[in-house]
C-alpha positions as CSV (number, residue, x, y, z in Angstrom):
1,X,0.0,0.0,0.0
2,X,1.5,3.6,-0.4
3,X,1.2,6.3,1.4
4,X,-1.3,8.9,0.7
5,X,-2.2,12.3,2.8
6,X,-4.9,14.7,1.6
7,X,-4.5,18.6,2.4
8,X,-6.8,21.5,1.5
9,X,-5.0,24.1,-0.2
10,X,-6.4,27.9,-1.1
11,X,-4.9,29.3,-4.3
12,X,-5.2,33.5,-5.3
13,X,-5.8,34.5,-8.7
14,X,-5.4,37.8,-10.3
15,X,-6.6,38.6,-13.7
16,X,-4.3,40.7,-15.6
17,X,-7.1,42.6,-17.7
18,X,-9.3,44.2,-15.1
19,X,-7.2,43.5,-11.9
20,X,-9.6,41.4,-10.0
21,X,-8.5,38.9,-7.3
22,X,-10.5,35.9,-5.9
23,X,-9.5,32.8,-4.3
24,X,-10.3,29.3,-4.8
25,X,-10.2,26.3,-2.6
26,X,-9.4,22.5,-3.3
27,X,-8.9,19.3,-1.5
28,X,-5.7,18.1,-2.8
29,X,-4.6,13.6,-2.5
30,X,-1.1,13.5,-2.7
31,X,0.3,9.5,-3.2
32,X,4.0,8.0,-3.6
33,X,3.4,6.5,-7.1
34,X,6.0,3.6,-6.3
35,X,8.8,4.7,-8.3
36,X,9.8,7.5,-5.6
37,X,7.6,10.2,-7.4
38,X,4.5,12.1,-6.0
39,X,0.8,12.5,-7.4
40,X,-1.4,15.1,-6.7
41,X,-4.9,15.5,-8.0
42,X,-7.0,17.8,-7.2
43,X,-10.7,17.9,-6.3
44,X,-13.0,21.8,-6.3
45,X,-16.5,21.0,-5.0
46,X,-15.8,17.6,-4.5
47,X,-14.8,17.2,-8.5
48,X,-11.7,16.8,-9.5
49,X,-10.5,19.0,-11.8
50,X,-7.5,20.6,-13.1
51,X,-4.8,21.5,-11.4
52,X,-4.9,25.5,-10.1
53,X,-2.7,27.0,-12.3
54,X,-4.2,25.5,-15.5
55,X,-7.3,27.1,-17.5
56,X,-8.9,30.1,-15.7
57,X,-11.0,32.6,-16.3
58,X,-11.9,36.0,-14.9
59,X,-15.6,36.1,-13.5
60,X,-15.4,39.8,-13.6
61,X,-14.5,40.5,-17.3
62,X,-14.1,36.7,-18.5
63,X,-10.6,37.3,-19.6
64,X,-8.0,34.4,-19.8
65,X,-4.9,36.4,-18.5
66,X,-4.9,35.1,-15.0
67,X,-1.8,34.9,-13.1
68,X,-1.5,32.7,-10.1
69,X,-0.5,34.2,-6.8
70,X,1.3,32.7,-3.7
71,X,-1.3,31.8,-0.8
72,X,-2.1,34.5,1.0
73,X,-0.1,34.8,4.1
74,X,-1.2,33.0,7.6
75,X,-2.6,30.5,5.4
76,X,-1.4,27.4,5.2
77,X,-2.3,24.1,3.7
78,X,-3.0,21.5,6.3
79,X,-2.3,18.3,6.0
80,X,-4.0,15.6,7.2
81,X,-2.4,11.7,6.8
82,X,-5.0,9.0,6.0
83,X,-4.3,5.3,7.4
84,X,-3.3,4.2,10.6
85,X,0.0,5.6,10.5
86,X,2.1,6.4,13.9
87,X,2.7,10.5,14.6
88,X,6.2,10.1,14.7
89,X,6.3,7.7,11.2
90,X,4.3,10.9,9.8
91,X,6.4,13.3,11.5
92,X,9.6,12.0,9.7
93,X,7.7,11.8,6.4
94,X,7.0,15.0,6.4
95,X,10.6,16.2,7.3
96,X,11.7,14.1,4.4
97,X,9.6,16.2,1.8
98,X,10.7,19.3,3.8
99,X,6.7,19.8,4.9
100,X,6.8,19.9,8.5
């Protein structure tokens, strides 16, 4: 079995037309895909979609020249391990991917 953990992740956008910032949240599965590689995908509304940085468009003036911004500061994704893991197993995971 690999490991998995989900986290729920709020990404800013900016549209570079009319200025107009909004942010969106997903549930994000990331997975070890058992050649030492990661897989995230990404779920809006309980869909999964694309991920954040791929095909937007402004609600305001419905232009496509969105740029993706950092989150906002004091928020943080927040992971949550799935399994019956122990804390300290999950505790040097995370140190491994530099997450904790």
């Amino acid at each position: 079995m690999h490991e998995a953990w989900s986290s729920h992740e709020t990404w800013v956008y900016e549209c570079q037309n009319c200025f107009t910032t909004w942010e969106e949240e997903y549930d994000v599965r990331h997975s070890a895909d058992g050649h030492g590689g990661e897989v995230e995908l990404f779920e809006k509304d309980g869909q999964r979609c694309m991920t954040p940085w791929v095909d937007h468009v402004c609600p305001t003036c419905a232009g496509q020249n969105v740029k993706t911004l950092p989150t906002p500061l004091g928020r943080h994704a927040t992971a949550t391990p799935s399994g019956n893991r122990e804390d300290l197993e999950l505790v040097f995971r995370l140190r491994r991917l530099h997450a904790y």
